[in-house]
Each structure stands twice: as C-alpha cells, then as structure tokens.
C-alpha positions in Angstrom: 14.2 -16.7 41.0 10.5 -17.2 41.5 8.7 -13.6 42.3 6.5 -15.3 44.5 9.2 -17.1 46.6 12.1 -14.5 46.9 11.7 -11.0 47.1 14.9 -10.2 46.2 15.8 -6.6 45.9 13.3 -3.6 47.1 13.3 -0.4 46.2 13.8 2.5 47.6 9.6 3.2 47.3 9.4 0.1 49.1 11.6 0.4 52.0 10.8 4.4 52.6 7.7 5.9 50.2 7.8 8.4 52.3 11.7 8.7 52.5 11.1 9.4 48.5 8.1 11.7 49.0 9.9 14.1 51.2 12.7 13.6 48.8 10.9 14.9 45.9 8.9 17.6 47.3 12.4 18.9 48.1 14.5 18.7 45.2 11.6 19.2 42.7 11.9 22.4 42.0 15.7 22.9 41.8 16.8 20.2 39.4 16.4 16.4 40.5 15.5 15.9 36.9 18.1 17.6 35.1 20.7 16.2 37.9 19.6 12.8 38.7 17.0 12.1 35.9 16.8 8.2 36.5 15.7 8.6 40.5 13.0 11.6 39.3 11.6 9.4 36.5 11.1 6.4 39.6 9.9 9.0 41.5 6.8 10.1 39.2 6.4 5.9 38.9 5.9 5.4 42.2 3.7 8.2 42.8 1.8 7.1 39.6 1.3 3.6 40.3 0.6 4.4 44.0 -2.8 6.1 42.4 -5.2 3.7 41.6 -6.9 4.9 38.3 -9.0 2.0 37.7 -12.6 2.9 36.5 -14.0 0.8 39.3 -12.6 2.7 41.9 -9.9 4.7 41.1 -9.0 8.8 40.6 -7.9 9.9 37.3 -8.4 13.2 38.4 -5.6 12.6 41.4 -3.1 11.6 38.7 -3.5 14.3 36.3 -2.8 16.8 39.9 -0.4 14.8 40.7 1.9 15.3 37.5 0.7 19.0 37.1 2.0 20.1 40.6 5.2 18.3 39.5 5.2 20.7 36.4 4.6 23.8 38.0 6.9 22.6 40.6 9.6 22.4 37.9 8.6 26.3 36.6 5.7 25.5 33.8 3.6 28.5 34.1 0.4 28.0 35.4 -1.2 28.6 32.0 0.5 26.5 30.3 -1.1 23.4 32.6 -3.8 22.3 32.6 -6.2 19.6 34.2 -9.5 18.7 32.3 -12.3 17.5 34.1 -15.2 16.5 32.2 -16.4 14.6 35.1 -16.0 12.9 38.8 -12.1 11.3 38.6 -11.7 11.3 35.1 -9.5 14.6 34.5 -6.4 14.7 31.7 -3.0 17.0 32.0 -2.3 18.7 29.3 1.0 20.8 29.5 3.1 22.7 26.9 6.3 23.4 26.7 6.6 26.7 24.7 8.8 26.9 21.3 10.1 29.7 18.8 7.0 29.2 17.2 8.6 27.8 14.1 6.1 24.8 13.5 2.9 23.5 14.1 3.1 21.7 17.8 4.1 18.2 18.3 1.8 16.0 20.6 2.8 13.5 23.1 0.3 11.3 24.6 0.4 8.5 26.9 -2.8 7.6 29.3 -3.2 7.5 32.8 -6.2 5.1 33.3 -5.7 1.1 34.2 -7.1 -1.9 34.1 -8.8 -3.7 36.8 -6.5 -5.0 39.1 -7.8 -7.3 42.5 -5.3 -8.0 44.8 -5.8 -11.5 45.4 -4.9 -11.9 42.0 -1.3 -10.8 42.5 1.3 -11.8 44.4 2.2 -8.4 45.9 0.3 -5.0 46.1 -0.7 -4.2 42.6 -0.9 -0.4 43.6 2.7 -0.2 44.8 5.5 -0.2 42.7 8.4 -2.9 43.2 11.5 -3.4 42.2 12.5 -7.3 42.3 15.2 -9.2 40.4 15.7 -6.4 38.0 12.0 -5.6 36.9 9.8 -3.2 38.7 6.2 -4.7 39.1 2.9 -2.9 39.7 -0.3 -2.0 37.7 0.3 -0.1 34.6 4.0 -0.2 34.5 3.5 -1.6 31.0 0.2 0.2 30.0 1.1 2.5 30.3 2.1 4.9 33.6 5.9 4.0 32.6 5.7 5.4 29.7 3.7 8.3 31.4 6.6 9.1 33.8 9.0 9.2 30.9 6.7 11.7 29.3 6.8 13.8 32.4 10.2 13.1 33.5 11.6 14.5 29.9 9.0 17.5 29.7 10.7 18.5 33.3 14.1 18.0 32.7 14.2 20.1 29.3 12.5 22.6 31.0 15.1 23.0 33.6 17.7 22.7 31.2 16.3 26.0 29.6 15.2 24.2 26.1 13.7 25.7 23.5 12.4 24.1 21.0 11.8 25.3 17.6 8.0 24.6 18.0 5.6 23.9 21.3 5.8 20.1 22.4 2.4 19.2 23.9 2.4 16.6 27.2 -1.3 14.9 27.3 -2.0 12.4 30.1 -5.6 11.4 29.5 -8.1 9.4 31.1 -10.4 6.6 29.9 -8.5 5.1 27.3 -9.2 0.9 28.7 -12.9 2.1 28.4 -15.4 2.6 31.4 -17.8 5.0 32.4 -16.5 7.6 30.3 -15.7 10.3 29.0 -13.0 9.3 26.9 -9.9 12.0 27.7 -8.7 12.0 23.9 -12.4 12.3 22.1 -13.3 14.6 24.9 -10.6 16.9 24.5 -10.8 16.7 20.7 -14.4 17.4 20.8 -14.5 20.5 23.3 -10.8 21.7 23.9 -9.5 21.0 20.5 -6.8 23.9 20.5 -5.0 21.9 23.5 -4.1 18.9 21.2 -3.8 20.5 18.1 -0.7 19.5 15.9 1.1 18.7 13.0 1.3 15.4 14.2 0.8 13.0 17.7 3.5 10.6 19.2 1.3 8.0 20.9 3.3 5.9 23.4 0.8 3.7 23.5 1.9 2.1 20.3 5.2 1.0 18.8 8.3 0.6 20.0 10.6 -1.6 20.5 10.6 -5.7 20.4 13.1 -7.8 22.1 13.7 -11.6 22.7 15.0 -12.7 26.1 16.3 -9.1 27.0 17.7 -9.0 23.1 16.5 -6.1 20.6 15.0 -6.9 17.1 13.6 -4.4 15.8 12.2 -1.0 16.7 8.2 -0.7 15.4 6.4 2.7 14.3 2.6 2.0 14.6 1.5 3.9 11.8 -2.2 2.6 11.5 -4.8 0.6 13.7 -7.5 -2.1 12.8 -11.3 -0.7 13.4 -14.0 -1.4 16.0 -16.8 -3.1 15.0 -19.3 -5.1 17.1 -22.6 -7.1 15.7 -25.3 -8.6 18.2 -26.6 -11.8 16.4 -30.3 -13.0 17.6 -32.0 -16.0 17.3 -35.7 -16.1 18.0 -38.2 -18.8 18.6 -41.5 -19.4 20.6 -40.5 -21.6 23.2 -42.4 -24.2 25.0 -41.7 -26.8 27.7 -38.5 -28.9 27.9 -40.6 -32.3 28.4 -41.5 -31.8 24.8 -39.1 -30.5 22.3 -38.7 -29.6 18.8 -36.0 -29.0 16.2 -36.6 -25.4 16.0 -34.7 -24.1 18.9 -33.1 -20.2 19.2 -29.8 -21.7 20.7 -29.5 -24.3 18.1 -30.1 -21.9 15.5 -27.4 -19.3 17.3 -24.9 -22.5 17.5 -25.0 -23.4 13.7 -24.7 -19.2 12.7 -21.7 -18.9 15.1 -20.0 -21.9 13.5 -20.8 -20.2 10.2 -18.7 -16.9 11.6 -16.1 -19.5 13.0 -15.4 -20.4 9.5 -15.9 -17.4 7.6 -12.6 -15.8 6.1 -12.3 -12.2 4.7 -10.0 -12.0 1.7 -6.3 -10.6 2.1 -5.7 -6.8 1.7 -2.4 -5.0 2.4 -2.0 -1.5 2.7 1.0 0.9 2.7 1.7 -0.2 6.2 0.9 -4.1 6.4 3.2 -4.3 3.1 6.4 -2.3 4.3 5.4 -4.5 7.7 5.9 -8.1 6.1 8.7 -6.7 3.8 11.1 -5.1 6.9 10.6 -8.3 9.0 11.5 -11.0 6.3 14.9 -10.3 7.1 14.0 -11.1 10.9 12.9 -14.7 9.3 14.7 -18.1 8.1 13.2 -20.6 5.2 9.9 -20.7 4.4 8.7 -18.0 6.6 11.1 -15.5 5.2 10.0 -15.9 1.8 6.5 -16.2 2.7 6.8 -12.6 3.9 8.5 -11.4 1.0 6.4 -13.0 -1.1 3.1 -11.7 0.8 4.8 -8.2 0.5 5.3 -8.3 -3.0 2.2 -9.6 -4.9 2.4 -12.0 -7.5 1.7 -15.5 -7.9 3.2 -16.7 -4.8 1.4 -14.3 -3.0 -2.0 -16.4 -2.1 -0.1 -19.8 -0.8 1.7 -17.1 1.3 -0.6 -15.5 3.0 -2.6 -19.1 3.7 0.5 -20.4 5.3 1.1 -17.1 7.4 -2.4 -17.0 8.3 -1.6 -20.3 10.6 0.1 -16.9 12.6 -2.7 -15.2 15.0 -0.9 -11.9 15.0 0.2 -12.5 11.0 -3.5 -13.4 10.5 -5.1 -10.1 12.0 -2.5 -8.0 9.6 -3.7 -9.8 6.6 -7.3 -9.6 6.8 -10.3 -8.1 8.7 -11.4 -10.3 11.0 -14.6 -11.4 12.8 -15.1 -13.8 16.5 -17.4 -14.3 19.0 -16.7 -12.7 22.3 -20.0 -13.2 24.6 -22.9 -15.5 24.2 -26.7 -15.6 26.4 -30.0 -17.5 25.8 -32.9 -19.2 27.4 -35.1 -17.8 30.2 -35.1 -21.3 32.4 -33.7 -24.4 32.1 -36.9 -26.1 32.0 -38.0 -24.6 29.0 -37.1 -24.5 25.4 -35.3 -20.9 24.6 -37.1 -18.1 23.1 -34.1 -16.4 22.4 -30.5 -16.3 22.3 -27.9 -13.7 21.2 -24.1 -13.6 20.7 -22.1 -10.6 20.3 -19.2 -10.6 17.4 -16.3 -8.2 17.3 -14.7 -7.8 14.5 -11.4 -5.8 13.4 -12.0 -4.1 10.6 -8.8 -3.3 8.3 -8.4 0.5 7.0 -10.4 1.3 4.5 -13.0 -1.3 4.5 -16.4 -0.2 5.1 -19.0 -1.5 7.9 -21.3 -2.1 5.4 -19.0 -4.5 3.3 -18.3 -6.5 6.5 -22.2 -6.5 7.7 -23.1 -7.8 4.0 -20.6 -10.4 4.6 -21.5 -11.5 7.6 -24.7 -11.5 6.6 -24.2 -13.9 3.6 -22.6 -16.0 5.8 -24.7 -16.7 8.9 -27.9 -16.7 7.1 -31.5 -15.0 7.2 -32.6 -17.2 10.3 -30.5 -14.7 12.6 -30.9 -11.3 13.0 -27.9 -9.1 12.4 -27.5 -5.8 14.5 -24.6 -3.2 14.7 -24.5 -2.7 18.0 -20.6 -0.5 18.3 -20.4 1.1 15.2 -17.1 1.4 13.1 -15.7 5.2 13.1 -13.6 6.8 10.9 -10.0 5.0 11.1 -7.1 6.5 8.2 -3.7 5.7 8.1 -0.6 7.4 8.8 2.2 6.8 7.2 5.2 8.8 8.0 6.6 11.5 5.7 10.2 10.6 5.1 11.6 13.1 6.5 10.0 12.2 9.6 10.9 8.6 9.6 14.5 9.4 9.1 14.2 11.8 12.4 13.0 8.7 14.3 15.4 6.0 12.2 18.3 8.5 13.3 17.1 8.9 17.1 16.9 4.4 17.6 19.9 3.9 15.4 22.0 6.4 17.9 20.3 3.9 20.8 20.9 1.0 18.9 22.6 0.9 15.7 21.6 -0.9 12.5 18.0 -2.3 14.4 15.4 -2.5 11.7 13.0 0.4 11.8 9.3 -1.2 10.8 6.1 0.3 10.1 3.0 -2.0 11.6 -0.3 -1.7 12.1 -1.8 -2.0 15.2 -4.3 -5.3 15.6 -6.1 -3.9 18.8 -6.8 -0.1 19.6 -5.4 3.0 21.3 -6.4 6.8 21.5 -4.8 7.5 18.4 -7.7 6.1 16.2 -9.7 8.7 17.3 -6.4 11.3 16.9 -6.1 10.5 12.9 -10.0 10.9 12.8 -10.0 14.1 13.6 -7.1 14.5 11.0 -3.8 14.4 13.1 -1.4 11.9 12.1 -0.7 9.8 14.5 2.6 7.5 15.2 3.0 4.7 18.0 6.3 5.4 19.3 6.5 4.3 22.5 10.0 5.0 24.5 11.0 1.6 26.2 11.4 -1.6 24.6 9.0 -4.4 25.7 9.8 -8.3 25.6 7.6 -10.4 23.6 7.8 -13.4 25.9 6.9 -11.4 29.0 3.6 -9.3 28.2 1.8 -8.9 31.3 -0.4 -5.6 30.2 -4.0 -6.4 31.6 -2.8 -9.2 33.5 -1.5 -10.6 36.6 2.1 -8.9 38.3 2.8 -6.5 35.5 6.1 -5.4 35.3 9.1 -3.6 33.2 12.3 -4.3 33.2 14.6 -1.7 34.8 16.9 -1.7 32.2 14.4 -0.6 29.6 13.0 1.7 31.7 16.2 3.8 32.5 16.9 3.3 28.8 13.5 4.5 27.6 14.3 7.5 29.2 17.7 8.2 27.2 15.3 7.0 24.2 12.7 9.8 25.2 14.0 12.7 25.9 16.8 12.2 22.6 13.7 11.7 20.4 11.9 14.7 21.9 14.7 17.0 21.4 14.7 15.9 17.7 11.1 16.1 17.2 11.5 19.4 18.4 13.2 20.4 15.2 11.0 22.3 12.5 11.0 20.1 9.2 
C-alpha cells in the first residue's frame, strides 16, 4: 500500500502519546524493560523522535535529559550519568553500567543529532513516530535514534535484571555527529572528558550491521575502518572586463577545463586488511564474472587489474578500491554582464587509510594544472584501522550466528564517515556494529519519510542486548 494514500495501522504513540507517557513515567522504575522490553524500547522511540535534534532548531540537550531521567529512573546512580554540555542544545549522555572491574570498559555509542527535516517534504509529521504497514516512520529512525533506544533500552533492562558484567559497559549518546554549529559530542568528550569514553575498544552503531534484500538477510557487516575527509577549494583568477567584448582567458573557463581534469583523474587501487577480507567474504554472495572478479581483486595477481577496472563500473565497489576525488559545489562571476574575475569549486575527496594529504594534493595538482590554484580547505586527520582481534570477531560471529545461523560475517570499510574516525584517532578501536538489519533497497537516512521496519527493530533488540551481554565478558 501507498504510505501516502492509506494509513494503515497507527501506533499506540499515535492514537495516545500521552496514553504512553503516563504509561512510562509509571512502570519505569519497576521493570517495563525487563517485563515487556519491546513496548519500553517504542517507548524511548517515541519520546526520541518526538525531540527534534536538528542543528537548525532542535535540543540535543533535551534528548540527552530525556534518556538520563529514564536511567536514573531505572536505578543508575546519579554519578554514574551524566549529561555534557559544551554549549546551548548540544549536550551528550554518558552512562555506565558498573562491572567486576575485570577489563578495560567497553564503549557503546550511537548519536542523538538529525538531519534537517521540513515538513512539507514528508508526507506525515517527521517529528512523530508512526507505525504504518509494518514500518515505523519518523526522522532518525534509521540514523540513528533507533539504534539509540536499543542502546538505552538494553542498558535499562540489564540493569534491572541485576547484571554484572565482568567490566563497565559505557552508553554515549552524543550530539553533532551530521555536522552543524558544533561542538562535535565525540571530539569534545575525547578532548576534555576523556576518562568518560575511555576503553579497550568502542561499538559504534553507527556503522555495520546487517544487509538484507526485500526483508531477506545476506550478510552481517563489521565496519572496521572508514575512508578520510579531505576537501580542496580550486580558484581560477582573471581580470575581468565587459561582456560586450570578450576574450579567451576567462576564470570560469579555466575552472570548467580543471574540473573535467578532476572528472577524469583516477587514483590507483590499494587494498588493505579490510577492503581485502571485504571483496573476499562477499564473492560467495556473487555469480559469474562478478564473483571471480572479487576473488580475484582480493587475491592479487595477474587478474587482479582487469578486476578491479570491471568492479570499478560499481559506485560503492569503486570507493573501496581507491581514494577518490569529486566536485561538490561550484561559484563564479560578480554580474552577468561582465566577464568573471574569479571562480572557485570545492572538491571532496575520500581518502583511503593510510594515504597521506599530501600524496592526494600532489596528485591533484598534476592533474588540474598550474592555472588553478589549489587550497586545503578541510584538512585530512588522522584515520587507522581497526581490525578485530580474533577473539573478538568470534564473540560477534557467535552473537549473529545464534540470530541467524551460517550468515557471512564481513569486515568493510566505511565509504562515508561517522564518530568513530575520530574514536581510533585518539587510539580506541573502533567497530561498526550496529544492532538492526537495514534493507538495501529502502535507505531513507537523510531523506524523505525515513523509516525502519518493525520487525528489525524488535529483533535489533534481541540482537543488542545478546551481543552486550557477550561483550561484557573479559577476553
């Protein structure tokens, strides 16, 4: 059925939020989430996506309350949460969930912050959560307040179930992660707070997870490294003069032919650890050509460059291989009478592990020419990978192969960016695990009617708390 022609089944938020409200606030403190942990984990949903944490005009700050009264409401000492606030609506919860102290601390993190979202863009109420036809719709039920409620959810209900883990777990909700104003939660934290997130390593559920086609698993993913941030400003420079009377030498033109150049330009293939075990794991996912091109990619050799050129036809296949480099925004002229004094593009690129900003500037450089001027305008930080220890990947293999057995556990690399790149900076491994499965043919994250399928929420949460309780375990 259409979403925007039948609206189907409501929720219980939708009929009665305050029905739910009063609901909570009653039962929170005497075990919803141990008794009924599905309805608590809707509960924190609603109450998340009903808090608009946009940068425009949203209150991070009111989230991160939110959750922490729900944690003290469950019997989380008061010292043990905490809400951040480096400045006006942008606070982060941190909460911990006190061990035997055998271990360093294991670090959760999920993000509280959105995306813009207008609502004559969407077909319902963006900052109300939904439940229509099976899938529960509303701004960040994707990216990522559901996994944020599964976070919370789980913390809760082990804590009324009088777990104790072998070491502390560590619950961070942070703020700022889609960019905006600032500060960022996770570099903030890191920089001033650093004892609160310190731990042996981080599971980022803003990363990983599972894949499925059509409702169908395929394959569960551990993010286990990220592609850099890098942004040039290219300028072009002429003197101008009047339209009536122009000349070859023209700042836009010269712009236009240096862009082309960057349209063009190619950085060579280079796996790591990650990208190698990536192409390798999901051959066996593949038929024909494709397959073999993986395998082949994966293991080196003379069939390795045809390959990679026929994988490369793959966007997301593409952006694993190789650092890459396009133009994103583009301004010039002063009037449209005049010939242009200037014009400037900007060029992000994503910048594989390992490679060095001044190896991509140089090539950039070579390429567009010395008519343009080259300038870095978002420098590249620090970006290692993390590849699991064994030991560790065989906790997680054992936790999705309990969910779902014989699914292919792959490492990959993430192509975009989360919090965790500044995480393994600062020297704490850092996995993308997130808790639900997500469809491939229905990724609405930043855009219009975002929504999760109930299904893979209520079995995220089986997913969550299971792999807590394992990760909980000292090595």
């Amino acid at each position: 059925m259409g979403i925007g022609t039948n609206i189907g089944r409501m929720s219980t938020t939708s009929r009665g939020g305050l029905a739910v409200a009063v609901l909570v606030a009653a039962t929170a403190g005497v075990g919803l989430a141990q008794e009924n942990p599905r309805a608590f984990a809707r509960a924190v949903l609603d109450e998340l996506i009903g808090i608009n944490t946009t940068d425009s005009s949203g209150d991070n700050t009111a989230a991160a309350q939110a959750v922490a009264r729900r944690l003290r409401a469950a019997g989380f000492p008061a010292e043990d949460v905490e809400v951040v606030v480096p400045a006006p609506a942008k606070g982060n919860l941190v909460a911990r969930l006190r061990g035997a102290g055998h271990g360093r601390p294991v670090l959760f993190l999920a993000h509280l912050d959105v995306v813009e979202a207008r609502r004559e863009d969407w077909t319902r109420d963006p900052f109300r959560l939904q439940e229509q036809d099976g899938y529960l719709y509303g701004r960040g039920t994707q990216d990522i307040k559901g996994e944020a409620a599964l976070l919370v959810a789980n913390f809760v209900r082990l804590r009324q179930e009088g777990f104790r883990p072998e070491r502390d777990l560590i619950l961070a909700l942070t703020a700022d992660e889609e960019g905006g104003r600032g500060p960022n939660g996770v570099r903030f934290l890191l920089d001033r707070r650093r004892p609160l997130l310190d731990a042996e390593f981080c599971v980022n559920t803003d990363g990983g997870g599972g894949q499925s086609v059509s409702g169908r698993p395929i394959l569960y993913s551990v993010q286990a490294a990220e592609k850099g941030y890098l942004t040039f400003t290219l300028r072009a420079r002429r003197p101008g003069g009047h339209s009536s009377q122009p000349v070859p030498e023209n700042a836009i033109y010269d712009l236009a032919a240096a862009l082309l150049k960057v349209r063009d330009l190619q950085f060579p293939v280079r796996l790591n650890d990650i990208t190698r075990r990536y192409f390798e794991g999901t051959a066996r996912l593949k038929q024909g050509q494709e397959a073999a091109d993986r395998l082949a990619v994966a293991k080196g050799g003379p069939e390795a460059e045809a390959a990679a050129a026929r994988l490369s036809r793959l966007p997301y296949e593409n952006a694993l291989l190789r650092t890459t480099c396009v133009a994103t925004l583009l301004a010039g002229g002063h009037a449209e009478n005049a010939l242009p004094q200037s014009a400037e593009a900007s060029v992000n690129c994503r910048v594989l592990p390992g490679e060095a900003q001044s190896e991509v500037e140089a090539r950039l450089r070579a390429a567009v020419g010395s008519g343009v001027l080259l300038e870095a305008t978002s420098p590249l930080r620090e970006n290692p990978v993390s590849l699991p220890p064994p030991a560790l990947l065989a906790q997680i293999e054992s936790v999705v192969h309990a969910a779902t057995p014989l699914l292919p556990v792959v490492l990959t690399m993430e192509t975009g960016g989360t919090d965790g790149k500044s995480l393994r900076a600062a020297g704490i491994p850092t996995y993308g695990l997130a808790e639900m499965f997500y469809d491939l043919d229905d990724v609405r994250a930043h855009g219009q009617d975002e929504r999760i399928r109930v299904s893979d929420f209520e079995q995220g949460l089986d997913f969550g708390y299971r792999l807590a309780r394992e990760l909980a375990r000292s090595r």
